[in-house]
Each structure stands twice: as C-alpha cells, then as structure tokens.
C-alpha positions in Angstrom: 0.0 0.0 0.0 2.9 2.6 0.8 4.6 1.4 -2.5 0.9 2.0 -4.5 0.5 5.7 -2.5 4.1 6.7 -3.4 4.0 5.5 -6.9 0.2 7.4 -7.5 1.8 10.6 -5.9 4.6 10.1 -8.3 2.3 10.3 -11.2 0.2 13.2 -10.3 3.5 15.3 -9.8 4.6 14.2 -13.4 0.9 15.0 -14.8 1.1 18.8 -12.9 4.5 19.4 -14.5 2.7 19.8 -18.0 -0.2 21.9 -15.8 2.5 24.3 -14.4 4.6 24.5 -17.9 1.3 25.4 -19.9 0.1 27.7 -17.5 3.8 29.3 -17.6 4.0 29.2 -21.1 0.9 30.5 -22.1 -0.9 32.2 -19.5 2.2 34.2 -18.5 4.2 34.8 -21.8 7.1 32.9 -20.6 9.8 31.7 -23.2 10.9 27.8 -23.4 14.3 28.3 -22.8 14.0 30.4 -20.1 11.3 27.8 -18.5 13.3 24.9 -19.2 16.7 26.6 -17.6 15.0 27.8 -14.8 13.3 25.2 -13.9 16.4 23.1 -14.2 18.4 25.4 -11.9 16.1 25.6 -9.0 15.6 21.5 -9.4 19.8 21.6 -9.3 19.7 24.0 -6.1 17.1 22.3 -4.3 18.7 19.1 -4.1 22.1 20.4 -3.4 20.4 22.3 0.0 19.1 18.5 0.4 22.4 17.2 0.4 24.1 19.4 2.2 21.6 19.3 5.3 22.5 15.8 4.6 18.5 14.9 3.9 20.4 13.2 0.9 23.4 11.0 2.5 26.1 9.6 1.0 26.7 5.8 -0.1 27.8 3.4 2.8 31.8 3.3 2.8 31.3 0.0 1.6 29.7 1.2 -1.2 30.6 4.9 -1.8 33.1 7.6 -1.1 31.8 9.0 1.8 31.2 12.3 0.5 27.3 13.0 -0.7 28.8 15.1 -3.4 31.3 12.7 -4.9 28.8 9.5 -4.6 25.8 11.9 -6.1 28.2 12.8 -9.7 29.1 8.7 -9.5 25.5 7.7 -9.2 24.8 9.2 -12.1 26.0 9.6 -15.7 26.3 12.1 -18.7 24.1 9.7 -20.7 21.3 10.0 -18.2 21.8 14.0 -17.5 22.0 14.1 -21.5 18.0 12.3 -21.5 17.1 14.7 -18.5 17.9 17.6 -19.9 16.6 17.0 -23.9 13.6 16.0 -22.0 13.4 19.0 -20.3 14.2 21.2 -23.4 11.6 19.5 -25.8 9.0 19.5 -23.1 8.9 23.0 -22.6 9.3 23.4 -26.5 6.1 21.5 -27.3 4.4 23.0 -25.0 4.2 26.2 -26.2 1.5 25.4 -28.7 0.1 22.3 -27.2 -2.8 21.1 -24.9 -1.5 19.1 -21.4 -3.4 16.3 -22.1 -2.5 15.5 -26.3 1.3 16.3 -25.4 1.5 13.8 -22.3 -0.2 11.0 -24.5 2.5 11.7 -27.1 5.1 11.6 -24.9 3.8 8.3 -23.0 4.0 6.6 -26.3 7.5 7.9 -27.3 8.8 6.4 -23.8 6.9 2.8 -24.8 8.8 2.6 -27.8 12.3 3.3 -26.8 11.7 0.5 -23.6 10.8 -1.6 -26.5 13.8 -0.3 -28.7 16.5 -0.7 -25.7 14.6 -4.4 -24.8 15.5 -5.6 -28.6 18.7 -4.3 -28.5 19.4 -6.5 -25.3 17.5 -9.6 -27.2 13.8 -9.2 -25.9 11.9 -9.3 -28.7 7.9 -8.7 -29.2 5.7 -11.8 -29.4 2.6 -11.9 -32.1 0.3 -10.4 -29.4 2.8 -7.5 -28.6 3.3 -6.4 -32.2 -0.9 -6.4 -32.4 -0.9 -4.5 -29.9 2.1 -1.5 -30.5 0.3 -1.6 -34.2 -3.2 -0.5 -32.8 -1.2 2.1 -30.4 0.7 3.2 -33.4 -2.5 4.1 -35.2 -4.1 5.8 -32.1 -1.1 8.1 -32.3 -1.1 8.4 -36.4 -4.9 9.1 -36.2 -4.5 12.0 -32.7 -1.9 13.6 -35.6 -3.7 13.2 -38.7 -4.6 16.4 -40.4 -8.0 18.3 -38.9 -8.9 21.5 -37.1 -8.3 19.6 -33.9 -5.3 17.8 -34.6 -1.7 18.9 -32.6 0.8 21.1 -34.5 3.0 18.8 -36.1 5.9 20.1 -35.6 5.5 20.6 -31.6 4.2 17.1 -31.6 8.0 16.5 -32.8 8.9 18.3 -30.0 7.0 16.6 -27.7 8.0 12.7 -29.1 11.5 13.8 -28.6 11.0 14.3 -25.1 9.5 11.1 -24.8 12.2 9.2 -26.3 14.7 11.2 -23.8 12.4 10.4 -20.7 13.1 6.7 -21.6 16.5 7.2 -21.6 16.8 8.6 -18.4 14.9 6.0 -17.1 17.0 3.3 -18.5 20.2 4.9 -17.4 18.9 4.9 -13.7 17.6 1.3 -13.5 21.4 0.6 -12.0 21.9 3.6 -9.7 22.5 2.2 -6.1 20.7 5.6 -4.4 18.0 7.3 -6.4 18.4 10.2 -4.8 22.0 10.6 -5.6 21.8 10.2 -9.1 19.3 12.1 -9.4 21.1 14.8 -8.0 23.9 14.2 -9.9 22.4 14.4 -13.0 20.6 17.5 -12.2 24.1 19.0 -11.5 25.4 17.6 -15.1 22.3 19.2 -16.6 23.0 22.6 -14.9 25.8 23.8 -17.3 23.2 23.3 -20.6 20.2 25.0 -18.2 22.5 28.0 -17.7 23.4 28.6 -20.8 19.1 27.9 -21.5 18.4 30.4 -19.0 20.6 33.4 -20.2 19.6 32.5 -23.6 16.2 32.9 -22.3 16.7 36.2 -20.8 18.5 37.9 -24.0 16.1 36.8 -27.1 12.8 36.0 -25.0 10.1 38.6 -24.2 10.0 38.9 -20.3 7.3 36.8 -18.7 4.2 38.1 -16.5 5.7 37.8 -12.9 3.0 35.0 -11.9 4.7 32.7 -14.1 8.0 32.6 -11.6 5.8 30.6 -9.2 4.6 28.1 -11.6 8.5 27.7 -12.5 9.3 27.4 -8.7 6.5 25.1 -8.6 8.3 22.9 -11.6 11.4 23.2 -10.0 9.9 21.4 -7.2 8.1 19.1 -8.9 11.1 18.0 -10.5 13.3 17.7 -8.0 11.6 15.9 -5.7 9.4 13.3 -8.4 12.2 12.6 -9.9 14.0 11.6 -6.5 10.7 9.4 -5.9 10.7 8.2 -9.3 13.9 6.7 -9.0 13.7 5.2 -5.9 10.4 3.6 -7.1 11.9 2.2 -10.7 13.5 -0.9 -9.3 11.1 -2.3 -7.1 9.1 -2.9 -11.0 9.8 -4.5 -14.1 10.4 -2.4 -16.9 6.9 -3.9 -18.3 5.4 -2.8 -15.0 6.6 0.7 -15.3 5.2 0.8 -18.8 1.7 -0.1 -17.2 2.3 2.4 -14.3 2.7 5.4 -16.9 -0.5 4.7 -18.8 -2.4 6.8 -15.9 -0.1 9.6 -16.5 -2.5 11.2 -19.1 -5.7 10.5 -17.8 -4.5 12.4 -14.8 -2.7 15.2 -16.7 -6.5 15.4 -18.8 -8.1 15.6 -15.4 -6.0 18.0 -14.0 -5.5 19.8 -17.5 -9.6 20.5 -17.6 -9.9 21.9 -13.8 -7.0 24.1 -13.7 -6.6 25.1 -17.2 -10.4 24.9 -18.8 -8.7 22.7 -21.4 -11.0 20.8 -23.8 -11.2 17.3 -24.5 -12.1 16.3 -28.3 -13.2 13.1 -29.3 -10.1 12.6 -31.3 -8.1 12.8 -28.5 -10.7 10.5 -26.7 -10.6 7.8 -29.6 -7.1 8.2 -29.7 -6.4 7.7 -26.3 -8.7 4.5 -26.2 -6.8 3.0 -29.0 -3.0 4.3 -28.1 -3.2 3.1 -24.0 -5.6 -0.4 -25.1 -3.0 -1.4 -27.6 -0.4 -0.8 -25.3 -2.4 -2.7 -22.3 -2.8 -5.3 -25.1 0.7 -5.7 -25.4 2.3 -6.1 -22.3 -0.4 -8.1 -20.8 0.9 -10.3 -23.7 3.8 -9.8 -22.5 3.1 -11.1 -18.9 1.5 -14.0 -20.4 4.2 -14.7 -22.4 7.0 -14.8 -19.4 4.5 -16.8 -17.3 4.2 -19.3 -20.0 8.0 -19.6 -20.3 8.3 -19.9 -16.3 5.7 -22.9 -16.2 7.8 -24.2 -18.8 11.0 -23.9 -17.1 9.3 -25.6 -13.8 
C-alpha cells in the first residue's frame, strides 16, 4: 500500500509538471528556454540544499566515497543527464503550442517505444500479441496527428516525441543507480551547465514573462526535484513492463487535472485516440506477462 500511494503521488507530480509548464508558457508569456533553464536550476539548487543538510546521505563506505557530493556525480551519468535535460528542453518546446493532455499521451508513447527499442537491442523481442498490440497504439497516435482542425501542430508534436524518447533514456540509465536520490542529483548537476546557458539564452532573445509565471517555475522546479527523486527510488522495485503499465495513468491524470485548472478541452479525437494508443499498449504487455509466465511454467 505505501509502494501503490508513493507511486500514485509520483504520477500526479509528473501529470502537474505539464499543468504548471502550460500555464507558464501561455498564461504568462514565458519563453521555453527560459522555463526549461530555470526550472532546471532551481531543481539543481534544491537538491544540493538536500544534500548538504544531509536529507540526501552519502553511499555506505562500503559502497561509496563517503562524500554526498562525490557519490551523487558517481550515481549518475552524462548519458542520463544528456536524456534529463533534452527531456526537459523539448517538453517546454512542445508545449508552447500544445494542450496538457494530447502532449502527455504523445510523450507516454514515445517512452513505450524506446523501452521496446533498448529491450530488442538486449534480445527481448515482441511476441505476435505485442506487435498487435504497438500496431493499434501506433494508429491511435497516427490518427491524434492526422490532419484536422483539432489535430496537434505537427511540428511541436515533434517536439514533444523527442522528449518522450529522452524520458526513456533517463529511465533506462537509472535502473542501475545504487541511491536514487543521488543520481538524481547528480544528473541534475550535469544538466546545470546546458540550463544555464538555456536560461541566459532565455533572458536575452525571449520577451519577459508576466511575474506569476516565476511561481509556476518554482513550482516545476519542485516538482522536479523531488518526483524525480521518488521516481527513482520507485523504478526498481518494478519490471520495466510494469513501469510501462504504471505510466499509462499519467495522461488520464494530466487530462483531469489539464480540464480543472486550465479549462482545457477534451475532443473526441483525443478521446478515440487515447482509447486505441493506451488499449493497444495494455494489449501488449499483458501479452507480455502472459508470455514470461508461460515460459516460467515451462522452465518448472
């Protein structure tokens, strides 16, 4: 039950991170770079505070240094700093012309497909069942970003599969991490040379925001910080199929949240699409399941 209340509080704080970058991006005028670098700074500064009160500790000596700092750059990796901050970066980009709840479904397919890419590069390969089901997802998301007065912008949909495809690398690259909390802060500190230079860029060729949106960057910063600490600690106690099923709620709560706090709409597109982009994948790791049960019975 404590796993299941952390994991669902996870999710929500993932879902309000597109609430908060909308409402900064277009209810307050604020620029993506300067979102994106900002909110990557504070998410850097909060968790080195959290270190140094030592709310973050350091590895056992067994394990570690010693030092919170040295274990926290060790724990992570420029590869996964690399996916956290392109995710970042394209998040904030797509957003700027689309809705929460459209840009999160994208997004949640875009990570699907690169756990599915990295699981055939290490030899797991999709049964018949699997590939039914990614084909109907793949024609949910062909049919949400078909050409019609309610379909995305194309090229922000771009935007927002790129950030999709980051997310899974960042994901992948802290499946190993012996303290989730330390590699998240380290990659956080990897990523704040890139936010910098995203923030300044910000500042000089972006128009300057309304002052409310500084909150709902604070409150990003936040959000990011601390999910993402929670995020990694929750990561290993699943499968990577079972964190595929735990992210299908992701858009259904940023939809929910997207229509009370932003008076967003919900089309039927995105209604059919949805339908046929989270069944398919449902479809295809419950074949999945099936599939590594069958092979266990097998083996017994």
């Amino acid at each position: 039950m404590y796993l299941a209340c952390i994991t669902i509080f996870c999710l929500t704080v993932f879902a309000s991170n597109s609430i908060y970058c909308r409402a900064a991006l277009v209810s307050c005028d604020m620029g993506p770079l300067l979102y994106t670098g900002v909110r990557g700074l504070i998410a850097a500064l909060i968790l080195a505070l959290l270190c140094g009160i030592r709310i973050i500790k350091p590895l056992p000596r067994a394990e570690g240094t010693g030092s919170v700092w040295r274990d926290a750059w060790q724990q992570s990796s420029w590869i996964g700093a690399f996916g956290l901050f392109a995710y970042m970066l394209s998040f904030s980009a797509g957003y700027v012309a689309m809705p929460s709840a459209p840009g999160t479904l994208i997004i949640n397919m875009c990570v699907q497909v690169s756990m599915i890419g990295w699981g055939m590069l290490h030899g797991i390969y999709p049964n018949k069942k699997q590939y039914i089901g990614y084909a109907i997802a793949t024609l949910g998301l062909l049919y949400l970003l078909s050409p019609g007065l309610t379909a995305p912008p194309l090229l922000h949909s771009l935007f927002m599969a790129i950030s999709g495809f980051a997310w899974g690398v960042f994901t992948i690259a802290g499946r190993d991490a012996k303290s989730a909390a330390l590699a998240t802060a380290g990659s956080f500190w990897r990523a704040a040379l890139p936010g910098a230079i995203c923030a300044i860029a910000g500042l000089v060729m972006e128009a300057q925001p309304h002052s409310l949106a500084w909150l709902f960057v604070l409150a990003g910063g936040l959000a990011s910080s601390l999910g993402y600490i929670l995020w990694y600690a929750i990561v290993p106690r699943y499968s990577l199929v079972d964190i595929s099923i735990i992210q299908l709620a992701v858009p259904v709560i940023t939809a929910i949240l997207g229509i009370i706090f932003l008076a967003e709409a919900i089309t039927l597109r995105f209604v059919i699409s949805t339908c046929l982009i989270l069944g398919g994948i449902c479809l295809a790791i419950k074949a999945h399941h099936h599939h590594e049960a069958a092979k266990a019975a097998t083996r017994e």
